[in-house]
Structure formats: C-alpha cells, structure tokens
PDB file of N, CA, C and O in Angstrom:
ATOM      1  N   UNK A   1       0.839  -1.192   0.000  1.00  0.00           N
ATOM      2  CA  UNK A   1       0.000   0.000   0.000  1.00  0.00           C
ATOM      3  C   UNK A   1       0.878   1.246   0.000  1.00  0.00           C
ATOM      4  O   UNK A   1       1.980   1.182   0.545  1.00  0.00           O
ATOM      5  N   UNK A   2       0.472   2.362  -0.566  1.00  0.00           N
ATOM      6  CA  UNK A   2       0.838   3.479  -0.740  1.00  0.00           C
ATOM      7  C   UNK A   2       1.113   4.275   0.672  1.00  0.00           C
ATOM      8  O   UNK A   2       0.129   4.539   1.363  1.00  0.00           O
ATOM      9  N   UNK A   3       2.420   4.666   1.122  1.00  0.00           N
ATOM     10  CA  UNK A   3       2.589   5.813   2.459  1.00  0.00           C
ATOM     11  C   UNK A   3       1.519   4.507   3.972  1.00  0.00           C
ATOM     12  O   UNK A   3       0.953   5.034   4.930  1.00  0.00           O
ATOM     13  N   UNK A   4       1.521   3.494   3.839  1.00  0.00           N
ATOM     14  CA  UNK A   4       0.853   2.930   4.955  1.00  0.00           C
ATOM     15  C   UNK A   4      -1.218   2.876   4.574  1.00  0.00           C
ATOM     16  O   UNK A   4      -2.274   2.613   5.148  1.00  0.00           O
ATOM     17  N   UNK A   5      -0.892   3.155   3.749  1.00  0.00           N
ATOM     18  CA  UNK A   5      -2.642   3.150   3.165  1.00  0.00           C
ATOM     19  C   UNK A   5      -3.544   2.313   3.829  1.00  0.00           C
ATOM     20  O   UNK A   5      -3.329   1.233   3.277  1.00  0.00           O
ATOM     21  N   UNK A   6      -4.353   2.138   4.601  1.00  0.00           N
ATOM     22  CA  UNK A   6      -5.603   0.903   4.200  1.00  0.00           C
ATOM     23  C   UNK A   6      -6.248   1.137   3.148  1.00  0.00           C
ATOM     24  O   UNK A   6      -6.427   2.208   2.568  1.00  0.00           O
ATOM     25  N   UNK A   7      -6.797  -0.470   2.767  1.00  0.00           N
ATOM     26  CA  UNK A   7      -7.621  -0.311   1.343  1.00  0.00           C
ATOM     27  C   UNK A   7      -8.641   0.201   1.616  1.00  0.00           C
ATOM     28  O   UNK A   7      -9.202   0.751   0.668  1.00  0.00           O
ATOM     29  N   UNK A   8      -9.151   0.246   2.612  1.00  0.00           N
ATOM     30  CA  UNK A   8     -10.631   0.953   2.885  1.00  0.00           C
ATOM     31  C   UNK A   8     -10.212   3.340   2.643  1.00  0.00           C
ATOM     32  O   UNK A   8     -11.013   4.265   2.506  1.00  0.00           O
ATOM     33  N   UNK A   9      -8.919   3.337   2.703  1.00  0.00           N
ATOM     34  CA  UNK A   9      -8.712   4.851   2.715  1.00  0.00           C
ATOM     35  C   UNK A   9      -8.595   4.810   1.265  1.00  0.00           C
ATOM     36  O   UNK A   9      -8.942   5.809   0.635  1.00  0.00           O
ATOM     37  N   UNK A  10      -7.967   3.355   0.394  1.00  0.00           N
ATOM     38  CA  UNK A  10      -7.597   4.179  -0.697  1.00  0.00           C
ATOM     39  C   UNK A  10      -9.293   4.292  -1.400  1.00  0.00           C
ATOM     40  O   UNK A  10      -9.684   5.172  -2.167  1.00  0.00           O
ATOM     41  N   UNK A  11      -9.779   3.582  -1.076  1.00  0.00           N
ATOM     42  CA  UNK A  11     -11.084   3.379  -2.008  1.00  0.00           C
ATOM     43  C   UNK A  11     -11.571   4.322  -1.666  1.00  0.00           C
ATOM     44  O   UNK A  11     -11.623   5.029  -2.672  1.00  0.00           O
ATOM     45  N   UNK A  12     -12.184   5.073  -0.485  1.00  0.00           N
ATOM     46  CA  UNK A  12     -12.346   5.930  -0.195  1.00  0.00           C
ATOM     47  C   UNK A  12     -11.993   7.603  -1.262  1.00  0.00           C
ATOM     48  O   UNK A  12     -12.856   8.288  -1.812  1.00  0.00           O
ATOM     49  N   UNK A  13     -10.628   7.826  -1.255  1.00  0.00           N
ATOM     50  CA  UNK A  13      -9.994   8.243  -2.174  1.00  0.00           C
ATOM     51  C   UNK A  13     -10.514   8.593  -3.697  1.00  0.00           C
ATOM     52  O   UNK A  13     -10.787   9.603  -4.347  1.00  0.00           O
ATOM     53  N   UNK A  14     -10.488   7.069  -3.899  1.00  0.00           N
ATOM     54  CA  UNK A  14     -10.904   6.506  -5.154  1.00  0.00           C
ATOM     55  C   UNK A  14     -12.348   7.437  -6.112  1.00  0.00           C
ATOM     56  O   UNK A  14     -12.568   7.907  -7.228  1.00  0.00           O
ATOM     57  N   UNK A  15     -13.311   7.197  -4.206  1.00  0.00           N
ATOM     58  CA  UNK A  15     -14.732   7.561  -4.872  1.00  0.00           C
ATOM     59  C   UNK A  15     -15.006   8.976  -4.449  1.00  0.00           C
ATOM     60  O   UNK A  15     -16.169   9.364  -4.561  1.00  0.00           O
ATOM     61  N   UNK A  16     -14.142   9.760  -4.003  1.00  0.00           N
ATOM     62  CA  UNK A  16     -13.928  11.229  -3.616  1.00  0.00           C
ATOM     63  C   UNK A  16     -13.623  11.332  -5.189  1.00  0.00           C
ATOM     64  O   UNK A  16     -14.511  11.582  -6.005  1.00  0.00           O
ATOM     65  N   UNK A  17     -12.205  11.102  -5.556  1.00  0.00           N
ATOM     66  CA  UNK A  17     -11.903  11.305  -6.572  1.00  0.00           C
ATOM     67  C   UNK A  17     -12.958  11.603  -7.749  1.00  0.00           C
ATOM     68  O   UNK A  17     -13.304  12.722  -8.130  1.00  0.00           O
ATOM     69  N   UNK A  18     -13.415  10.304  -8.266  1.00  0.00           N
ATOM     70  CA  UNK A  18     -14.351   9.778  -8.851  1.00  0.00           C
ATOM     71  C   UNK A  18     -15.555  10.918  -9.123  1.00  0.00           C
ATOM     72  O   UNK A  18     -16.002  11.199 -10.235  1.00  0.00           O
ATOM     73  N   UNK A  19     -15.938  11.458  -7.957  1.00  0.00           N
ATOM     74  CA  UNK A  19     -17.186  12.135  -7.789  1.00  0.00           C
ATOM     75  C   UNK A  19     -16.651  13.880  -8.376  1.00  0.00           C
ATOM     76  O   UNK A  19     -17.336  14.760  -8.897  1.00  0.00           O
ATOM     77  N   UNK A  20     -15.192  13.861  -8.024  1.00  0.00           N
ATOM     78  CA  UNK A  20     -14.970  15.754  -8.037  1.00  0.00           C
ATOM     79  C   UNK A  20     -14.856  15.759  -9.473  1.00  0.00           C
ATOM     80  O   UNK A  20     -15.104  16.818 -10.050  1.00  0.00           O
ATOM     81  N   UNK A  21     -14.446  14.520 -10.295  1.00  0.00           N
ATOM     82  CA  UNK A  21     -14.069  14.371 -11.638  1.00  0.00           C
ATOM     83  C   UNK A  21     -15.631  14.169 -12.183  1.00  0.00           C
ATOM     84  O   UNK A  21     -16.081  15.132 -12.805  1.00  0.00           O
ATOM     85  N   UNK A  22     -16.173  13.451 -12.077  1.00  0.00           N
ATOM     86  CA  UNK A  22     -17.725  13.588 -12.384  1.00  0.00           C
ATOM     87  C   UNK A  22     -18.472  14.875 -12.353  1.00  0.00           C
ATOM     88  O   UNK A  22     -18.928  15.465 -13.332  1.00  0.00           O
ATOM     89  N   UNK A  23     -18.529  15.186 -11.275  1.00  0.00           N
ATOM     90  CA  UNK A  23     -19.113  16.647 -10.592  1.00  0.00           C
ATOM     91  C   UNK A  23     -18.553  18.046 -11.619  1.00  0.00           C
ATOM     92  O   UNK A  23     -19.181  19.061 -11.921  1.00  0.00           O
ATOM     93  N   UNK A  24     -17.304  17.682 -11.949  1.00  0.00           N
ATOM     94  CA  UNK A  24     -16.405  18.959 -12.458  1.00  0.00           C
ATOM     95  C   UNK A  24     -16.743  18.839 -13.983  1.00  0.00           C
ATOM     96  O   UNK A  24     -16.689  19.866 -14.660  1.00  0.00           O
ATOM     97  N   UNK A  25     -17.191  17.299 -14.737  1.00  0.00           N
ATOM     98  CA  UNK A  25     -17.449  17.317 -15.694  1.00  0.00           C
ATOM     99  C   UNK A  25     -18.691  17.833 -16.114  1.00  0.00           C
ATOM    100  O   UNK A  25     -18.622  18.592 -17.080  1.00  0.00           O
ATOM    101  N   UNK A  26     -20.062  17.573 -15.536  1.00  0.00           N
ATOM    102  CA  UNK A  26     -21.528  18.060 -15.347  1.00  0.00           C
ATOM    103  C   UNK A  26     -21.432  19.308 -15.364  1.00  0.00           C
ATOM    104  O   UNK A  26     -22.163  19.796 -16.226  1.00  0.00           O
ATOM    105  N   UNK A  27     -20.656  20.290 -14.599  1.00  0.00           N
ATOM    106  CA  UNK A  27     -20.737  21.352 -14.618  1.00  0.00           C
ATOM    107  C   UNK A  27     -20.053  22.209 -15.597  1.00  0.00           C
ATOM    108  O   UNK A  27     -20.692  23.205 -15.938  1.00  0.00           O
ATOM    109  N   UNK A  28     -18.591  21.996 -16.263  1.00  0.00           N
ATOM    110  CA  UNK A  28     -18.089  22.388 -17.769  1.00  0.00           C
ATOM    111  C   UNK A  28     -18.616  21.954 -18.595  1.00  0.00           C
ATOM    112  O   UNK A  28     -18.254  22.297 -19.720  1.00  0.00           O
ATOM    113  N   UNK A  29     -19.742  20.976 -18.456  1.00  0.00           N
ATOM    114  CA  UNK A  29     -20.424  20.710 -19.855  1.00  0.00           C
ATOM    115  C   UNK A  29     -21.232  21.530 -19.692  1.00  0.00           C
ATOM    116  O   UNK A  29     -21.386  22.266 -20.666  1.00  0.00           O
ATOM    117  N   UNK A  30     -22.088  21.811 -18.501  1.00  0.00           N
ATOM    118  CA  UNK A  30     -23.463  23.204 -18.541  1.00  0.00           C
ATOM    119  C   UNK A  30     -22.845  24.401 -18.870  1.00  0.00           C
ATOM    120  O   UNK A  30     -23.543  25.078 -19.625  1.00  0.00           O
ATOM    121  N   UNK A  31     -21.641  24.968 -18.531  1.00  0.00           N
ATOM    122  CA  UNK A  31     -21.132  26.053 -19.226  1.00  0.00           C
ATOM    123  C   UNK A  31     -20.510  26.191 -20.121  1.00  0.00           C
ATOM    124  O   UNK A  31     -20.314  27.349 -20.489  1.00  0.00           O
ATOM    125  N   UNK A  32     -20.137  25.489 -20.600  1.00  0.00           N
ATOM    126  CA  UNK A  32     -19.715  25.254 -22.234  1.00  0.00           C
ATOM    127  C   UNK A  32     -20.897  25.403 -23.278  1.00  0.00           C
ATOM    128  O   UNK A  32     -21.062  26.111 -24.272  1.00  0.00           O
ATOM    129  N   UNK A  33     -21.575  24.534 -22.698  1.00  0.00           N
ATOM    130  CA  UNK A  33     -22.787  24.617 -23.404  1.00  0.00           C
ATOM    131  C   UNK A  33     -23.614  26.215 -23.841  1.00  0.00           C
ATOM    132  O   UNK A  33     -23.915  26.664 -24.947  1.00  0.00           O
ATOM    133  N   UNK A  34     -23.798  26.778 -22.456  1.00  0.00           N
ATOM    134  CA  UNK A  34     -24.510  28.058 -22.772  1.00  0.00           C
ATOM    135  C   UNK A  34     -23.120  28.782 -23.469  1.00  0.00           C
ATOM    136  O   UNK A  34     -23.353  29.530 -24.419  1.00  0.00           O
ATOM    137  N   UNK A  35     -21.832  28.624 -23.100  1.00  0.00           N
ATOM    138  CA  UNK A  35     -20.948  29.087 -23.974  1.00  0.00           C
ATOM    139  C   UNK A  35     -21.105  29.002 -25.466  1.00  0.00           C
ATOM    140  O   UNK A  35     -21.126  29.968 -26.228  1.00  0.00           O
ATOM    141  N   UNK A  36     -21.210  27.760 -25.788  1.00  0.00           N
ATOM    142  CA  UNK A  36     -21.100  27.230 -27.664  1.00  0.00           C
ATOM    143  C   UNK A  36     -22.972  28.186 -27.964  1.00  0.00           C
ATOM    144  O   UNK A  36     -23.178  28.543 -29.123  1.00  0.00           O
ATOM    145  N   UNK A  37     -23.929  28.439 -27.063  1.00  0.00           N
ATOM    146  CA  UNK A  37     -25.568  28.476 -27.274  1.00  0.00           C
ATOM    147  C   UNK A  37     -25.100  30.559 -27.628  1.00  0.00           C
ATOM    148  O   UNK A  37     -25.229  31.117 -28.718  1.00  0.00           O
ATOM    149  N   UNK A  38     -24.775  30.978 -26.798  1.00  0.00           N
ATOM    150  CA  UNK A  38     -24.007  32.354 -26.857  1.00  0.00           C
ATOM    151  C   UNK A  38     -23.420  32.571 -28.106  1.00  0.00           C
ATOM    152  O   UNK A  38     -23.856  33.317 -28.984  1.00  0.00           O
ATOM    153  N   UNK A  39     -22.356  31.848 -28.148  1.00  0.00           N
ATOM    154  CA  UNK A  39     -21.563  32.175 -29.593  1.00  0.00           C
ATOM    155  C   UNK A  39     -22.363  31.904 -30.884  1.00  0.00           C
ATOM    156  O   UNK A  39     -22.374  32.586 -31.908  1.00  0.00           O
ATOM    157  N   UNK A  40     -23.166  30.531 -30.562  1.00  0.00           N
ATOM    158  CA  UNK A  40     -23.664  30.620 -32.164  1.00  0.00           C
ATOM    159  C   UNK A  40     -24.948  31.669 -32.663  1.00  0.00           C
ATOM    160  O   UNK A  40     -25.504  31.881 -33.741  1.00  0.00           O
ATOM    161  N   UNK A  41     -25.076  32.130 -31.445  1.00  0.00           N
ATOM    162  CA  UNK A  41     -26.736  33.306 -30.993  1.00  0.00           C
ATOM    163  C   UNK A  41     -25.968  34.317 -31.936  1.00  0.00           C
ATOM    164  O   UNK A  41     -26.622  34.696 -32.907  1.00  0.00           O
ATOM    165  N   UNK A  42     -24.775  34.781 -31.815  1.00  0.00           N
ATOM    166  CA  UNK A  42     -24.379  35.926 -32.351  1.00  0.00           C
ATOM    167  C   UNK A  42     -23.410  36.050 -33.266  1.00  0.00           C
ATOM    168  O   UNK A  42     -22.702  37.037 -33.461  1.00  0.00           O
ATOM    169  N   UNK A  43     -23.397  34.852 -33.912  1.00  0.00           N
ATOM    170  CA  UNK A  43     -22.895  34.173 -35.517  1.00  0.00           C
ATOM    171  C   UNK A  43     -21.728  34.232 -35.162  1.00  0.00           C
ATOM    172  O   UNK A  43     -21.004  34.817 -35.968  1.00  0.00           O
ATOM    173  N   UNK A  44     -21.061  33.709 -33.921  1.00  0.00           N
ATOM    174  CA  UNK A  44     -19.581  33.352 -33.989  1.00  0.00           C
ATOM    175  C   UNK A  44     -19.273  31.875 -34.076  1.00  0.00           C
ATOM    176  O   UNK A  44     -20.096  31.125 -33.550  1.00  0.00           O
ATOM    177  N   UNK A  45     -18.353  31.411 -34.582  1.00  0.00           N
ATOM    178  CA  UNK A  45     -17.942  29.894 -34.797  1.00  0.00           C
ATOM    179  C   UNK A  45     -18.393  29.209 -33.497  1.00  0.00           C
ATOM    180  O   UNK A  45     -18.278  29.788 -32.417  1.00  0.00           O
ATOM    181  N   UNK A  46     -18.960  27.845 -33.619  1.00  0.00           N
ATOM    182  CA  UNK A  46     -19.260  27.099 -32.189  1.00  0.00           C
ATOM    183  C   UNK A  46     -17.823  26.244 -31.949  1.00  0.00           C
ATOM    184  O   UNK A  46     -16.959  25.835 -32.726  1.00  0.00           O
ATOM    185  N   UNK A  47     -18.009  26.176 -30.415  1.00  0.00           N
ATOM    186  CA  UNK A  47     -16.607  25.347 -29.790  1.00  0.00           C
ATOM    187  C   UNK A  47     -17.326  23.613 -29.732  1.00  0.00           C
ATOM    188  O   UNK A  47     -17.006  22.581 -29.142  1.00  0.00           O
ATOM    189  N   UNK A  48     -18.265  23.941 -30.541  1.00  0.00           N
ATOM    190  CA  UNK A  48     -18.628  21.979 -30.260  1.00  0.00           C
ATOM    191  C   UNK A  48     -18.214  21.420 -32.149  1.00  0.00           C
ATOM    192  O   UNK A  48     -18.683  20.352 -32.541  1.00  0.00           O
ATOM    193  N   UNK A  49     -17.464  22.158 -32.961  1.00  0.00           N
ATOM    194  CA  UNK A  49     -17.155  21.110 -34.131  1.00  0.00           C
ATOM    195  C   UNK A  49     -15.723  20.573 -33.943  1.00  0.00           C
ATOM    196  O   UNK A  49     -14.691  21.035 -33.457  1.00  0.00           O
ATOM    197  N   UNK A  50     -16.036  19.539 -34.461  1.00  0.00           N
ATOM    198  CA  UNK A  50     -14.481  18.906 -34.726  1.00  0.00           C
ATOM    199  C   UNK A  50     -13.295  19.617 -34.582  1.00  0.00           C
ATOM    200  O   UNK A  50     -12.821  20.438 -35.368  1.00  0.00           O
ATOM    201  N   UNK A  51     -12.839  19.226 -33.481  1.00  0.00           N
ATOM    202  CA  UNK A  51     -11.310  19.770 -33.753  1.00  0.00           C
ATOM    203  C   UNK A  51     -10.085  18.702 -33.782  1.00  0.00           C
ATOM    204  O   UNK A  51      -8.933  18.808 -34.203  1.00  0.00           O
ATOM    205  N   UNK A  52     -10.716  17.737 -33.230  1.00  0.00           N
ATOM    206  CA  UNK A  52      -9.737  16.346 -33.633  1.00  0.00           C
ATOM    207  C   UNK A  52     -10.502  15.526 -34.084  1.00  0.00           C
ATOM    208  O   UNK A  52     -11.481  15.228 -33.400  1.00  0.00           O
ATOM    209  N   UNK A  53     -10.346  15.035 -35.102  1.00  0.00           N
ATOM    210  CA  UNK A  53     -11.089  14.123 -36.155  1.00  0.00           C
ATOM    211  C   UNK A  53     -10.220  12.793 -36.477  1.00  0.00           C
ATOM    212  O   UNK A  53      -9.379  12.748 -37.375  1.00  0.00           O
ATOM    213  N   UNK A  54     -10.402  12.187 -35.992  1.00  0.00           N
ATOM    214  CA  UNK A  54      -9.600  10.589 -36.835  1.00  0.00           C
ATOM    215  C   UNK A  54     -10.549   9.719 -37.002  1.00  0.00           C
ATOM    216  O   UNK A  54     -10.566   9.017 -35.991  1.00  0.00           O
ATOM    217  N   UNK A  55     -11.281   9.417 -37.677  1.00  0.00           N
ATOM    218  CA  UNK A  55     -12.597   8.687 -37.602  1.00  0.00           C
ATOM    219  C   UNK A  55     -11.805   7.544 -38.123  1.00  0.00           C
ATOM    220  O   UNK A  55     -12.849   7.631 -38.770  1.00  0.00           O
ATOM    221  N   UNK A  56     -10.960   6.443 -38.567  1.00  0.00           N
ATOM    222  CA  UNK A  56     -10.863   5.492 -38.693  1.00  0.00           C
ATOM    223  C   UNK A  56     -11.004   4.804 -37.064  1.00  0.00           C
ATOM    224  O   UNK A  56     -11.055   3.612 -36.758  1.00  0.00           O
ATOM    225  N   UNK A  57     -11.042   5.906 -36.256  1.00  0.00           N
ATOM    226  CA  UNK A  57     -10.663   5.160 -34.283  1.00  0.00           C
ATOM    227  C   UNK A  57     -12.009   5.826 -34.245  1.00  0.00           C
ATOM    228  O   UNK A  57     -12.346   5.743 -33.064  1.00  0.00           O
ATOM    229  N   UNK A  58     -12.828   6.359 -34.821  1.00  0.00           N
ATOM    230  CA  UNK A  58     -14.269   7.184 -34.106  1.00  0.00           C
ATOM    231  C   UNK A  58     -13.995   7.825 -33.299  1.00  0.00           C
ATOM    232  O   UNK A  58     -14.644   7.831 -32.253  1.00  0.00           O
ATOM    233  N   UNK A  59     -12.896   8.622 -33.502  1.00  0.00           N
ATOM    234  CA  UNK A  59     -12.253   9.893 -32.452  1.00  0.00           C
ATOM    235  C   UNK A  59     -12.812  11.086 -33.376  1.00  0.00           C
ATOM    236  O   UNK A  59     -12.758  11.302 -34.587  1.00  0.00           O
ATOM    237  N   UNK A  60     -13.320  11.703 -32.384  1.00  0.00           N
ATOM    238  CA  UNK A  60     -13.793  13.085 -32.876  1.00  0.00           C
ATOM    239  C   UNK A  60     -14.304  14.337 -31.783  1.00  0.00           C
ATOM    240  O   UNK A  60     -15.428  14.395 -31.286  1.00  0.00           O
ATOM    241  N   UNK A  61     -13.694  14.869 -31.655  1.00  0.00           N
ATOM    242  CA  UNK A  61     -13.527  15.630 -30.271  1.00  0.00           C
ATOM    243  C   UNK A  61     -13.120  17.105 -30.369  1.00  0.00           C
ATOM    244  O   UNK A  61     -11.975  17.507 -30.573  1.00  0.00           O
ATOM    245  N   UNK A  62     -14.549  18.082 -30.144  1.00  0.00           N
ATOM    246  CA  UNK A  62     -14.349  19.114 -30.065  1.00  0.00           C
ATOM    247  C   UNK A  62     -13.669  20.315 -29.209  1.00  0.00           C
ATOM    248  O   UNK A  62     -13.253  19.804 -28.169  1.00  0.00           O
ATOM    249  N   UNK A  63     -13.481  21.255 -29.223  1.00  0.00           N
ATOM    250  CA  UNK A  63     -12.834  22.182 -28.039  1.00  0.00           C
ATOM    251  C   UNK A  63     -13.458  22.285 -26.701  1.00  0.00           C
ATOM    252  O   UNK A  63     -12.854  22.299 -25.628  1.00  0.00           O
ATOM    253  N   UNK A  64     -14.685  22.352 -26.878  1.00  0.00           N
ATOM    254  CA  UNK A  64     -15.789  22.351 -25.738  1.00  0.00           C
ATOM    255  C   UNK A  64     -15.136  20.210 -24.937  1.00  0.00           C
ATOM    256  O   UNK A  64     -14.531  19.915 -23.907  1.00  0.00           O
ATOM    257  N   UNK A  65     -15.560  19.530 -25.810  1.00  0.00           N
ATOM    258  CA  UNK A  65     -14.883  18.264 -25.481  1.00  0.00           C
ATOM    259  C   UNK A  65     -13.609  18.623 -24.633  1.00  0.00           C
ATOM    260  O   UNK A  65     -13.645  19.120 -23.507  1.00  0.00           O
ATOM    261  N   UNK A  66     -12.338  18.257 -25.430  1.00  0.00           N
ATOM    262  CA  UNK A  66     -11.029  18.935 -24.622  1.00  0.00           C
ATOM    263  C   UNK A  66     -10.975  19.449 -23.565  1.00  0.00           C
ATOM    264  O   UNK A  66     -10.247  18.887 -22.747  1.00  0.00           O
ATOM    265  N   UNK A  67     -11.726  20.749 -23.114  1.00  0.00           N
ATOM    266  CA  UNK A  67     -11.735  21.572 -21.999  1.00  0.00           C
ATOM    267  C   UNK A  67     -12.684  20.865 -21.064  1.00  0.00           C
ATOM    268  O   UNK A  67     -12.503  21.002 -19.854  1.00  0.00           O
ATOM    269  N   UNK A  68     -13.546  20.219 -21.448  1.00  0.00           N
ATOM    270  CA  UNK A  68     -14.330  19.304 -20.155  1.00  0.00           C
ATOM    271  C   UNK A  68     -13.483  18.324 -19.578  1.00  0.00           C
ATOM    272  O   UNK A  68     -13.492  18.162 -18.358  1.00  0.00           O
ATOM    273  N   UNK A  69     -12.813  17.709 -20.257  1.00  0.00           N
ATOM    274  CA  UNK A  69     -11.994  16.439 -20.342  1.00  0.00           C
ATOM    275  C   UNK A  69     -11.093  17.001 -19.429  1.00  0.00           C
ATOM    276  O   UNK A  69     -11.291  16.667 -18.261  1.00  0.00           O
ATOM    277  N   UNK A  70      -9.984  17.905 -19.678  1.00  0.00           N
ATOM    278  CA  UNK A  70      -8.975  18.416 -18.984  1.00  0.00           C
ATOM    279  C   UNK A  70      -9.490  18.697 -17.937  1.00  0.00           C
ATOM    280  O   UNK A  70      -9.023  18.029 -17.015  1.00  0.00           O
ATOM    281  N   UNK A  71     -10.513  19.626 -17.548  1.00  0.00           N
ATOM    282  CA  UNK A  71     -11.136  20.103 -16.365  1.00  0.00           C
ATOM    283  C   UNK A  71     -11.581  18.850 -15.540  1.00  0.00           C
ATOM    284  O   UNK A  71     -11.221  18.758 -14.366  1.00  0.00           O
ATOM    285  N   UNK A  72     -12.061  18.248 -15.902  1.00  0.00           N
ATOM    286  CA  UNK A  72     -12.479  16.688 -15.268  1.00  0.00           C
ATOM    287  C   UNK A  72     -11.578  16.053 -14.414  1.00  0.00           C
ATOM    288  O   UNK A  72     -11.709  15.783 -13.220  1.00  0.00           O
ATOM    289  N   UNK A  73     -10.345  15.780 -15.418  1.00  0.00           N
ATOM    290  CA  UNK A  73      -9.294  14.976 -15.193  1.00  0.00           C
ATOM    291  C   UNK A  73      -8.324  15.794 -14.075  1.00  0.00           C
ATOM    292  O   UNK A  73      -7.641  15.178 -13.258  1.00  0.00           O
ATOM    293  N   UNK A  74      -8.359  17.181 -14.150  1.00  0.00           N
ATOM    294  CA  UNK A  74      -7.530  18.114 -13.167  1.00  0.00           C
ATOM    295  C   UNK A  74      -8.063  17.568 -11.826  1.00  0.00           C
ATOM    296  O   UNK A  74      -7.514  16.816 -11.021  1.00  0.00           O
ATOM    297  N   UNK A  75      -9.593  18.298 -11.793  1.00  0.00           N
ATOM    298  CA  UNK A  75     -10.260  17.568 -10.733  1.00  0.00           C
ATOM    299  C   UNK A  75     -10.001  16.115 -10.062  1.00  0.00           C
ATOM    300  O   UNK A  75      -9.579  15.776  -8.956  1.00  0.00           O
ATOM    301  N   UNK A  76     -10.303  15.617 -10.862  1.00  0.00           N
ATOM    302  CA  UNK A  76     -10.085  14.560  -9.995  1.00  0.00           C
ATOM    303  C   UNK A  76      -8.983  13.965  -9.471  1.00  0.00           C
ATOM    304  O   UNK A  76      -8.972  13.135  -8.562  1.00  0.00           O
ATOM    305  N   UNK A  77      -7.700  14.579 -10.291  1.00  0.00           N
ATOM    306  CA  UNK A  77      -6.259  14.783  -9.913  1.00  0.00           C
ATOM    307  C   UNK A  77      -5.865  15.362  -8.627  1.00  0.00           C
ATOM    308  O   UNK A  77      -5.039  14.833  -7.883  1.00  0.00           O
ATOM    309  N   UNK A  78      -6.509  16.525  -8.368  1.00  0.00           N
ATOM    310  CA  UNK A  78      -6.324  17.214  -7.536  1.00  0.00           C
ATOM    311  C   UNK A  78      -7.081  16.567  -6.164  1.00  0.00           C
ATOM    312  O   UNK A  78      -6.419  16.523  -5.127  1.00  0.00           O
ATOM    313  N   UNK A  79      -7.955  16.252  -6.166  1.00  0.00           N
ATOM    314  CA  UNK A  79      -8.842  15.614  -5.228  1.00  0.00           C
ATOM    315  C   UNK A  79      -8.481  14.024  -4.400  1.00  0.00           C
ATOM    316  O   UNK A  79      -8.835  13.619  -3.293  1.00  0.00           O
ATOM    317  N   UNK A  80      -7.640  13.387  -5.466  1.00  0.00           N
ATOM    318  CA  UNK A  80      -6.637  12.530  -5.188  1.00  0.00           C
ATOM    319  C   UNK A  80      -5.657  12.904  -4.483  1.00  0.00           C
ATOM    320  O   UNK A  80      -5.643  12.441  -3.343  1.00  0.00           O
ATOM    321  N   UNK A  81      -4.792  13.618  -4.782  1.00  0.00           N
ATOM    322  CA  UNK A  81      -3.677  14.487  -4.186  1.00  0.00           C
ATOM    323  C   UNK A  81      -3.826  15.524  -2.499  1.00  0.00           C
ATOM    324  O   UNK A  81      -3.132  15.802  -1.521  1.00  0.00           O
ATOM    325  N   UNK A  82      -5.030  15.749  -2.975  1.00  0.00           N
ATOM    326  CA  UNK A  82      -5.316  16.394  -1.492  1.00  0.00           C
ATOM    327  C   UNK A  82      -6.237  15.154  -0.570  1.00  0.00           C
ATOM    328  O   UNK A  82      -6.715  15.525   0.502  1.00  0.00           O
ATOM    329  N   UNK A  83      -6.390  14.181  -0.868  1.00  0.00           N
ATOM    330  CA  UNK A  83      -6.939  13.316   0.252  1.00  0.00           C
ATOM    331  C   UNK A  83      -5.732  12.124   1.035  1.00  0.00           C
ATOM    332  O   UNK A  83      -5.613  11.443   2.053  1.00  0.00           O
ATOM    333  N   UNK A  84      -5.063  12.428  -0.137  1.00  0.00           N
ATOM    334  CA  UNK A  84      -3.341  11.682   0.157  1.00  0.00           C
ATOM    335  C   UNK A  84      -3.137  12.217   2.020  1.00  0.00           C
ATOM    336  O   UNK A  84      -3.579  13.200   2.617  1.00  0.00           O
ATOM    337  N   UNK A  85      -2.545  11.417   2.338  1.00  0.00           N
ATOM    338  CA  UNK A  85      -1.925  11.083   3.983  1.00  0.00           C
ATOM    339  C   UNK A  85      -0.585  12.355   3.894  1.00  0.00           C
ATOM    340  O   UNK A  85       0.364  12.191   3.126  1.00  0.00           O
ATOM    341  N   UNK A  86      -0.678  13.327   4.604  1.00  0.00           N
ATOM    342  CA  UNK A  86      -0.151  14.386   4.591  1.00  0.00           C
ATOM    343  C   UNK A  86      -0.394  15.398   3.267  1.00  0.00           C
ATOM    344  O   UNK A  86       0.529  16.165   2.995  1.00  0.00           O
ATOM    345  N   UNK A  87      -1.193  15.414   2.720  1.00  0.00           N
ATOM    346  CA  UNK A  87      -1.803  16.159   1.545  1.00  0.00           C
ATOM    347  C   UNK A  87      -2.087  17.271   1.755  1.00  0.00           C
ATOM    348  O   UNK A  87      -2.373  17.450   2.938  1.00  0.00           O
ATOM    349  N   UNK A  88      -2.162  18.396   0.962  1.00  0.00           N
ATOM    350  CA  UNK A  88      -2.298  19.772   0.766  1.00  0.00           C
ATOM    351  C   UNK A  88      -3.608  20.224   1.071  1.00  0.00           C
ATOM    352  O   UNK A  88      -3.894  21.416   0.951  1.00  0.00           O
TER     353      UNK A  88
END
C-alpha cells in the first residue's frame, strides 16, 4: 500500500476522486454549453465542431470536449492528491 494506506482509505480516495471528476465534468459541460448556445446566438464559430477528427478510431472531439476532459481529469487529480496522507 501506498505511504501505509488501508484499502478501505484508498477506495475511499478513489470515490472522492471519482465524484470531483464527475461533478467537475456536469458542470463544464453546462457552461460550455450556454458558452457554444451564446456564440452561435451571435454568428460566432461554435466550440462543439471537430477539432480532432480521426474517424478510422471514431475519435472526434471538439474544443468544448477537450476543456471538459482536462477540467475533469484536473479535478479529480487534484482531489486525489489532497486526500493523500499528509496532503495539501
């Protein structure tokens, strides 16, 4: 185990984690959203088309995508890191 861990702390961890990365995603998708609903209201380019396209893998992933993803993944990075045994 990690620093003296019980498995019952890391799981714990786990579903803290889990939830701030969930939680953080629900909420950059609601503002992204009225973000991309804004921009296209007033004929500016939307952040939901393709910006990575490889469709032979069915990858296709817009800016609005990306920035949820990252934001997600920070979260739940961070939420890991601060539940850690002497953590910030």
């Amino acid at each position: 185990m990690e620093h003296g861990q019980s498995r019952s702390s890391r799981g714990v961890r786990l579903l803290v984690s889990a939830a701030a990365g969930l939680g953080t995603a629900v909420v950059a998708g609601i503002a992204l959203t009225i973000l991309d609903m804004y921009r296209t209201g007033h004929g500016l380019g939307s952040i939901s088309r393709p910006l990575v396209d490889w469709p032979t893998l069915g990858v296709h992933l817009s800016l609005a995508d990306i920035v949820m993803l990252i934001a997600a993944g920070l979260a739940a990075f961070l939420a890991w890191r601060r539940r850690a045994p002497g953590g910030a």
